[in-house]
N, CA, C and O atoms as a DFTB+ gen file, in Angstrom:
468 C
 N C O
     1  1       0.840      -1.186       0.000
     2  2       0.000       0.000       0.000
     3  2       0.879       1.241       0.000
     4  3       1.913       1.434       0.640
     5  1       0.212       2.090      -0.904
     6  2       0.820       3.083      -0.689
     7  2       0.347       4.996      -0.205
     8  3      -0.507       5.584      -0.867
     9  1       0.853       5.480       0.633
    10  2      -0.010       6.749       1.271
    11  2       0.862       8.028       0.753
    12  3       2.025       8.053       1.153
    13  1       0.595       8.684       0.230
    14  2       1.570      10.104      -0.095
    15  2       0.428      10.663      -0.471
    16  3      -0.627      10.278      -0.976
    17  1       1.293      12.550       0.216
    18  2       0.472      13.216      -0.454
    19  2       1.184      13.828      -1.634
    20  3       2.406      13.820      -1.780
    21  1       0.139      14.463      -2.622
    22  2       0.427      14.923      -3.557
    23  2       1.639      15.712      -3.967
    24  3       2.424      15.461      -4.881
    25  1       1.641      16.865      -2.989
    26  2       2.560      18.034      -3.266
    27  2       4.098      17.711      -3.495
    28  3       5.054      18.338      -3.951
    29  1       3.835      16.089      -2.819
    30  2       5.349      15.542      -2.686
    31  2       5.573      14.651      -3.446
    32  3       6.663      14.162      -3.151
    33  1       5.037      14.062      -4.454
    34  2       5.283      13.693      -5.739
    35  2       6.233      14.075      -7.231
    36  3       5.460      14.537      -8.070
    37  1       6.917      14.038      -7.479
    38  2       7.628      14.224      -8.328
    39  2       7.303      15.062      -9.306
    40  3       7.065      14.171     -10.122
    41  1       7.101      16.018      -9.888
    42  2       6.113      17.011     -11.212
    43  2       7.371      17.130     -11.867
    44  3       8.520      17.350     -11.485
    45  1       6.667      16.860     -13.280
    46  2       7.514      17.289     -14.439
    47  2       6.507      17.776     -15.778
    48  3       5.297      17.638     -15.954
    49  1       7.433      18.320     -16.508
    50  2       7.095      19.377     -17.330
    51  2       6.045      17.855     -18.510
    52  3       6.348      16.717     -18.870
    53  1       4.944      18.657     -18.683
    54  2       4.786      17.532     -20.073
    55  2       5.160      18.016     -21.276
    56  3       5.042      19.127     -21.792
    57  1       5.689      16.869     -21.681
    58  2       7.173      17.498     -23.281
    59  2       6.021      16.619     -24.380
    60  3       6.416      16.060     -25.403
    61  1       5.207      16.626     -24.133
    62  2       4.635      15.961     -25.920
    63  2       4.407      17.575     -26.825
    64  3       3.785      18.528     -26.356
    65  1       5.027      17.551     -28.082
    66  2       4.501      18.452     -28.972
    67  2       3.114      18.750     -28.542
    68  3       2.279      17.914     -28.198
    69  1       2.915      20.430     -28.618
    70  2       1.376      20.911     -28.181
    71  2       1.455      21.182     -27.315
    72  3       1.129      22.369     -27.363
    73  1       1.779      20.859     -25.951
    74  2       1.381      21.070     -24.516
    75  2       2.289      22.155     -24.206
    76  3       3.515      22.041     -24.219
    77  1       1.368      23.671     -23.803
    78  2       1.947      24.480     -23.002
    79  2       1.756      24.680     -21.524
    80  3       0.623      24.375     -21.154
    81  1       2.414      25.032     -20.757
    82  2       3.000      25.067     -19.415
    83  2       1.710      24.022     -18.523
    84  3       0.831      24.312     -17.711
    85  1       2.114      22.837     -19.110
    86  2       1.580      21.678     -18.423
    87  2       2.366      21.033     -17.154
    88  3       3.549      21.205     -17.448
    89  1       2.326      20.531     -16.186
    90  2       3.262      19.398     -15.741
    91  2       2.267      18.446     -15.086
    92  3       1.085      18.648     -14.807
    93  1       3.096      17.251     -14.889
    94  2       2.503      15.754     -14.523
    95  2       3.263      15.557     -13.060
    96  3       4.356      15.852     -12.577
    97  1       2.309      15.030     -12.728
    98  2       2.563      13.719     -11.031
    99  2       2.142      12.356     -11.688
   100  3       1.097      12.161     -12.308
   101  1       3.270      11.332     -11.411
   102  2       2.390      10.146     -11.612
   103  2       2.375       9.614     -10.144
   104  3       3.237       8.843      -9.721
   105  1       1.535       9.991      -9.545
   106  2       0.619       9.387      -8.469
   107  2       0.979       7.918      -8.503
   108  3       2.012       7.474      -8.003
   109  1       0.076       7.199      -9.117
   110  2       0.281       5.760      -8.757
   111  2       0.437       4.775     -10.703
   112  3      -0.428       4.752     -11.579
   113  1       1.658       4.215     -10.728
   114  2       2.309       3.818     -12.011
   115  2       3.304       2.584     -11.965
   116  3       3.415       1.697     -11.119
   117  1       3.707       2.719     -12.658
   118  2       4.946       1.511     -12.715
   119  2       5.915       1.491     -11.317
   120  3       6.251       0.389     -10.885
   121  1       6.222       2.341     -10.833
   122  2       7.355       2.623      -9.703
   123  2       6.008       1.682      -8.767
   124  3       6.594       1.302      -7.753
   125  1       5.070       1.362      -8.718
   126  2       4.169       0.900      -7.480
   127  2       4.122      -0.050      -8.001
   128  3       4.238      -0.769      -7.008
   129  1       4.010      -0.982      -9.116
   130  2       3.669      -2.011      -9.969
   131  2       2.484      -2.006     -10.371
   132  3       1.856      -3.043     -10.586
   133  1       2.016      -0.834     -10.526
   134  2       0.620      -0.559     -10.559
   135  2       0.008      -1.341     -12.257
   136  3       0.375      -0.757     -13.277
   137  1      -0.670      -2.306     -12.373
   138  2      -0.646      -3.297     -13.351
   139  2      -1.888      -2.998     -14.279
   140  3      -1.882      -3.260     -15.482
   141  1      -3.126      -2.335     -13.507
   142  2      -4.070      -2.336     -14.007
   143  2      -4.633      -0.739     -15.004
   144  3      -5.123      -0.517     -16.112
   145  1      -4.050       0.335     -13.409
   146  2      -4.427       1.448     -13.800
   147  2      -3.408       2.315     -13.592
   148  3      -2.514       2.021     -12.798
   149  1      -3.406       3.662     -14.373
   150  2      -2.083       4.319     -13.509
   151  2      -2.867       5.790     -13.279
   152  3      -3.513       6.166     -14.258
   153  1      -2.880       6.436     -12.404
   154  2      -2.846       7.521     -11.801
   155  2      -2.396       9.110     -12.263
   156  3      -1.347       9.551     -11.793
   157  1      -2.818       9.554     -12.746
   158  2      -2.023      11.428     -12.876
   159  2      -2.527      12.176     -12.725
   160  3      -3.731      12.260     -12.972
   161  1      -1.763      13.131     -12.208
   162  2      -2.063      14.721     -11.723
   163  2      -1.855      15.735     -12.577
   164  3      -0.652      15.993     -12.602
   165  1      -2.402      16.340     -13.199
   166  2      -1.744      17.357     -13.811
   167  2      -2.364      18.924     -13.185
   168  3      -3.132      19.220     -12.269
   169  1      -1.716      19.575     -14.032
   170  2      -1.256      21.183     -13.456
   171  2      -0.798      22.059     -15.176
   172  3       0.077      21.960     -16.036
   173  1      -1.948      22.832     -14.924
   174  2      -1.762      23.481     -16.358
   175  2      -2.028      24.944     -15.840
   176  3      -2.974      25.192     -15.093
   177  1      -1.042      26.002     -16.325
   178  2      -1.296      27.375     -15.599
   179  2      -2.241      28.044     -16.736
   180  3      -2.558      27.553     -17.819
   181  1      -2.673      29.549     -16.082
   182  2      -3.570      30.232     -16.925
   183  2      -2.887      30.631     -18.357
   184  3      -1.878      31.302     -18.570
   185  1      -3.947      29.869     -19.430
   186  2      -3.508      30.302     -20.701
   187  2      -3.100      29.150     -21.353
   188  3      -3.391      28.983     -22.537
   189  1      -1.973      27.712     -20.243
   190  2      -1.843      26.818     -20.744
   191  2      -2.748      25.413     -21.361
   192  3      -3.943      25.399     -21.654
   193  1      -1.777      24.292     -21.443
   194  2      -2.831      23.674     -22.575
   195  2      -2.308      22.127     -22.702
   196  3      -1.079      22.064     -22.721
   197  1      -2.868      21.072     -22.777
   198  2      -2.646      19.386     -22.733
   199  2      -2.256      19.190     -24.170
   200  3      -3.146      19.825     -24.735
   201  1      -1.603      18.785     -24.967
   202  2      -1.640      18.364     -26.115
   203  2      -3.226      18.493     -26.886
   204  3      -4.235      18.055     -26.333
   205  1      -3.248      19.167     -28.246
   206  2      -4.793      18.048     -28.890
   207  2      -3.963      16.818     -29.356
   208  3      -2.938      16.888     -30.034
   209  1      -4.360      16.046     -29.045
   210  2      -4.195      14.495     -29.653
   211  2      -5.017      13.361     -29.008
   212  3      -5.796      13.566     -28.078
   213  1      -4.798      12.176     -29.549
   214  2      -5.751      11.335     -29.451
   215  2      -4.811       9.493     -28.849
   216  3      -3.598       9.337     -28.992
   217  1      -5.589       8.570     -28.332
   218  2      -5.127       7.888     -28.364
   219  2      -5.713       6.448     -28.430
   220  3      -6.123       6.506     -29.589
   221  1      -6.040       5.210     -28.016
   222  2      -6.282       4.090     -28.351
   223  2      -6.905       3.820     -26.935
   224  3      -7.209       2.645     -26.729
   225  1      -7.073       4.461     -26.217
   226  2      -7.790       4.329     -24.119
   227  2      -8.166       5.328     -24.166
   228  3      -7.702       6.327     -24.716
   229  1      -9.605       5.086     -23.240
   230  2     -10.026       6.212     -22.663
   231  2      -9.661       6.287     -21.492
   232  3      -9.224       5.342     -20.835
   233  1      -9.801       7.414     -21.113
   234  2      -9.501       8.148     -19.553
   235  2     -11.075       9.141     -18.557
   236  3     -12.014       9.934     -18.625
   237  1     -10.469       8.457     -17.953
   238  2     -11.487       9.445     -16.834
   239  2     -10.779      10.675     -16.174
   240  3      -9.565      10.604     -16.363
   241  1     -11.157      11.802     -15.447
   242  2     -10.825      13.163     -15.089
   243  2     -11.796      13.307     -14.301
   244  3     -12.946      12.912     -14.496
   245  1     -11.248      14.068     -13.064
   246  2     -11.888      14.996     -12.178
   247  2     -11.131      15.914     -11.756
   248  3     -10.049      15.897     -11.169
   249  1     -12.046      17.010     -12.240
   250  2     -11.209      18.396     -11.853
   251  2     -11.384      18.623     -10.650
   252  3     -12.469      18.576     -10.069
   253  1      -9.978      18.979     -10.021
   254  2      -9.598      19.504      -8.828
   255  2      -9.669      21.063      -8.380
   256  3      -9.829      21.340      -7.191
   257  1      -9.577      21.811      -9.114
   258  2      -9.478      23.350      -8.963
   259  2      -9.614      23.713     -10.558
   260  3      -9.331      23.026     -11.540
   261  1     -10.092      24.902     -10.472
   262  2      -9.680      25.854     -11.736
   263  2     -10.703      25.524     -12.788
   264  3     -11.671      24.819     -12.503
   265  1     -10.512      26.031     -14.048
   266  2     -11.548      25.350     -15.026
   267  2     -11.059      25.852     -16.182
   268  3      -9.962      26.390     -16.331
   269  1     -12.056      25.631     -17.155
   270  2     -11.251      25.209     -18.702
   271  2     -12.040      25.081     -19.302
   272  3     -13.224      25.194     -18.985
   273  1     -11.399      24.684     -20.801
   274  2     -12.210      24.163     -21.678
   275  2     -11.522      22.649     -22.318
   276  3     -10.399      22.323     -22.702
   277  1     -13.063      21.839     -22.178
   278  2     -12.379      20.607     -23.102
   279  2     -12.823      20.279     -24.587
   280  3     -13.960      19.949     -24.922
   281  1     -11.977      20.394     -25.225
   282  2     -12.019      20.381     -26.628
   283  2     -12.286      18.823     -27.085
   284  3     -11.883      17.825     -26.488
   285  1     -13.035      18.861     -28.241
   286  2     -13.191      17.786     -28.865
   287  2     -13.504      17.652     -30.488
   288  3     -13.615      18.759     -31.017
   289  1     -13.603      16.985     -31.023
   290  2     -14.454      16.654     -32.298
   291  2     -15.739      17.632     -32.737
   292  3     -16.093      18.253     -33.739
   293  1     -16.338      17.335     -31.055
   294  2     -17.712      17.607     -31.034
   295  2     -18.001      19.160     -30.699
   296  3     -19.108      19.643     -30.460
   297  1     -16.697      19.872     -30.737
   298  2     -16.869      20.917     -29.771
   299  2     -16.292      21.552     -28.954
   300  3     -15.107      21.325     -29.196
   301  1     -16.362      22.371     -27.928
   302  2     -16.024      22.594     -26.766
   303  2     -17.027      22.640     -25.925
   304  3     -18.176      22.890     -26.288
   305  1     -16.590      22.334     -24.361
   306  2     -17.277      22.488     -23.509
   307  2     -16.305      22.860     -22.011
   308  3     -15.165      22.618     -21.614
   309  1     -17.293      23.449     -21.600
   310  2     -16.801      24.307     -19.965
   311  2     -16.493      23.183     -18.961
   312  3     -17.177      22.159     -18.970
   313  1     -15.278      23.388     -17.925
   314  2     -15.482      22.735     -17.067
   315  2     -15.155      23.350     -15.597
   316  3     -14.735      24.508     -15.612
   317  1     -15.244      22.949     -14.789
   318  2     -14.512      23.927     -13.621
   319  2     -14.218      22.486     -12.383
   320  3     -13.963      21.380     -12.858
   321  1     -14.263      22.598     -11.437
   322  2     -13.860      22.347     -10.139
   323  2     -14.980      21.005      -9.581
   324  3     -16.100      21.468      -9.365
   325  1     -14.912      19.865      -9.382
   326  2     -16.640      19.280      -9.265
   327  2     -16.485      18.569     -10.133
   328  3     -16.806      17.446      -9.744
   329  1     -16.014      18.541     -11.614
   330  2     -16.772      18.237     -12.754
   331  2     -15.614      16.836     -12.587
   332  3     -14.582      16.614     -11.955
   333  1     -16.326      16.241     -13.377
   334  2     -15.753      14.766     -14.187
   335  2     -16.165      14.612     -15.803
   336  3     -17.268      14.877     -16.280
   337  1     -15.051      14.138     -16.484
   338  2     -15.013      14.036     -17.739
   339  2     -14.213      12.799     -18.267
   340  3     -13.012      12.659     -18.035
   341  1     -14.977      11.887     -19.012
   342  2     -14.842      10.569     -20.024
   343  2     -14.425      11.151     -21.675
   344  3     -15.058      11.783     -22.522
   345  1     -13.322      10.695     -21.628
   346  2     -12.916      10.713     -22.851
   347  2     -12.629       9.145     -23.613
   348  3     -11.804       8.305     -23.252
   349  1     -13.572       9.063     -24.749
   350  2     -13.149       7.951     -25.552
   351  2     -12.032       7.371     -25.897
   352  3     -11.110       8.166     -26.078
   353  1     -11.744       6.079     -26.080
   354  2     -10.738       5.719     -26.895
   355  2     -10.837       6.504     -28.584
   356  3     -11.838       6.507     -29.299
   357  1      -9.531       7.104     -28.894
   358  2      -9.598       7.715     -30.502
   359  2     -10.072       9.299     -30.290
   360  3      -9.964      10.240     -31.076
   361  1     -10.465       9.270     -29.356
   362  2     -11.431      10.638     -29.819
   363  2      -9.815      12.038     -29.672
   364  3      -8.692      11.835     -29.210
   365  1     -10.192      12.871     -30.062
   366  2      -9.144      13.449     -30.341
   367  2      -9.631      14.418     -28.981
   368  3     -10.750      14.309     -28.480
   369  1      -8.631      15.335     -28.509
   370  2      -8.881      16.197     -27.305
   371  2      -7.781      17.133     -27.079
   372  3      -6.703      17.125     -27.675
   373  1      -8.232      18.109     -25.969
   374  2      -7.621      18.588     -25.276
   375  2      -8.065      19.541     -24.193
   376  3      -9.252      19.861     -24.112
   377  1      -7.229      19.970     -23.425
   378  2      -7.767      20.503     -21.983
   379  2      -6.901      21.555     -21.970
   380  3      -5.679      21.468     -21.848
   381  1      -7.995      23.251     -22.184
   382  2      -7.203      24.458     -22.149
   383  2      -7.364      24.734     -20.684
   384  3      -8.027      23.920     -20.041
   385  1      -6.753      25.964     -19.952
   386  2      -6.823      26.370     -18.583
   387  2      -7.445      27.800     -18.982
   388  3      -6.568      28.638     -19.198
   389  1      -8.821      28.284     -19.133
   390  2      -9.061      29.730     -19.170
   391  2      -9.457      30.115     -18.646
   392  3     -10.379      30.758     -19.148
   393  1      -9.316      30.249     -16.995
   394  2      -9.259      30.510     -15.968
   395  2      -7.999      31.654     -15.527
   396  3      -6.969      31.840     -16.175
   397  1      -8.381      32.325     -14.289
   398  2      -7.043      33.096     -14.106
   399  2      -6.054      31.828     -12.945
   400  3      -4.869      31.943     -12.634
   401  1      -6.796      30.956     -12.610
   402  2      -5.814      30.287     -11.253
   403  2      -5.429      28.729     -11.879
   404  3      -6.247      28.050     -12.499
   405  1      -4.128      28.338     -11.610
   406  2      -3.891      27.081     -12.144
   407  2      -5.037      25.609     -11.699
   408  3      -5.519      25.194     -10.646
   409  1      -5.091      25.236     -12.967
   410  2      -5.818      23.824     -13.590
   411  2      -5.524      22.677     -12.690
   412  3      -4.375      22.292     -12.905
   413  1      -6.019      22.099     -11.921
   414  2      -5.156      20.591     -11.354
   415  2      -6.899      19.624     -11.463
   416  3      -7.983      19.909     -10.952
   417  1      -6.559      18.662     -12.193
   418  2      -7.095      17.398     -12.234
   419  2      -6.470      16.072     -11.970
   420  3      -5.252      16.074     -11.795
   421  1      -7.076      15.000     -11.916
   422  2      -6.755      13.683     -11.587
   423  2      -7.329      13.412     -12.972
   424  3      -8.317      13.943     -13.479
   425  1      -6.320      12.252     -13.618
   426  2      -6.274      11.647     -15.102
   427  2      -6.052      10.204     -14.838
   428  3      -4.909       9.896     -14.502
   429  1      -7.258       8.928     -14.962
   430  2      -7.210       7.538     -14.899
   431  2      -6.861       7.143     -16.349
   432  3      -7.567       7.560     -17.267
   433  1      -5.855       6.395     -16.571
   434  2      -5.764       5.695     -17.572
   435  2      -5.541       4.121     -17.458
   436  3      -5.390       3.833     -16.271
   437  1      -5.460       2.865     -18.392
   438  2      -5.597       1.811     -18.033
   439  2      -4.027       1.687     -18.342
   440  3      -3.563       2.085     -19.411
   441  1      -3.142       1.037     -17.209
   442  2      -2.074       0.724     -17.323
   443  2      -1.519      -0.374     -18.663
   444  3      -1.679      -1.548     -18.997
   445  1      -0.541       1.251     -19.303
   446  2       0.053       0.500     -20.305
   447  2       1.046      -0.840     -20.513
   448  3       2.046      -1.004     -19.814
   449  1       0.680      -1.673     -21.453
   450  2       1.402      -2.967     -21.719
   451  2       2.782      -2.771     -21.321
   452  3       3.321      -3.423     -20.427
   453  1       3.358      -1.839     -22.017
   454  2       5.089      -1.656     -21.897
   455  2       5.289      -0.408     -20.543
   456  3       6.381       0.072     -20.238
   457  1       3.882      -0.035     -19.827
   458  2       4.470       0.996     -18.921
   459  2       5.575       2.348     -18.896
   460  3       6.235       2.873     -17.999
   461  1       5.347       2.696     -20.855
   462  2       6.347       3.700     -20.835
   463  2       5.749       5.134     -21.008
   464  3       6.375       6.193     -21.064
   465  1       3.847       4.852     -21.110
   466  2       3.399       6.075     -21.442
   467  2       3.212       7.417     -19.899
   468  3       2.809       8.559     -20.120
């Protein structure tokens, strides 16, 4: 088992093409043997932005503070603080911060085969 809090987690910058002043916590991942699901935090300041791109899993989100917009195919839509958001496998996305106070959500994904994402 494992107990930590957040603040003391490791954050790093997210480097995928697209993403401005993003960074990541991986909460709970490979370093835990975490097999099924892995865990992230992210932190996007005012103005910043998640990659648009897409991938082959969906993910679940609950926003922690702040709010935004989540982009899609279909659109945009508002989110703030409270909210939870399902994103498809494929569907293309992204998560702006247009808010004045930094973005922090929790990001479920299904733990990858090779554990390098």
């Amino acid at each position: 088992m494992k107990v930590a809090r957040i603040d003391e987690i490791e954050q790093k910058p997210v480097e995928m093409p697209g993403a401005t002043q993003t960074r990541m916590r991986m909460l709970v991942g490979p370093a835990e043997g975490a097999s099924n699901f892995h865990m992230r935090h992210f932190e996007v300041e005012p103005g910043g932005h998640t990659p648009h791109h897409q991938h082959d899993y969906e993910h679940e989100i609950v926003i922690l503070k702040g709010s935004g917009t989540a982009k899609s195919a279909s659109g945009e839509r508002s989110f703030k603080a409270g909210d939870v958001i399902w994103v498809p496998p494929n569907e293309m996305h992204q998560f702006a911060n247009t808010g004045g106070t930094p973005l922090e959500f929790i990001c479920l994904i299904p733990a990858p085969k090779d554990c390098s994402r």
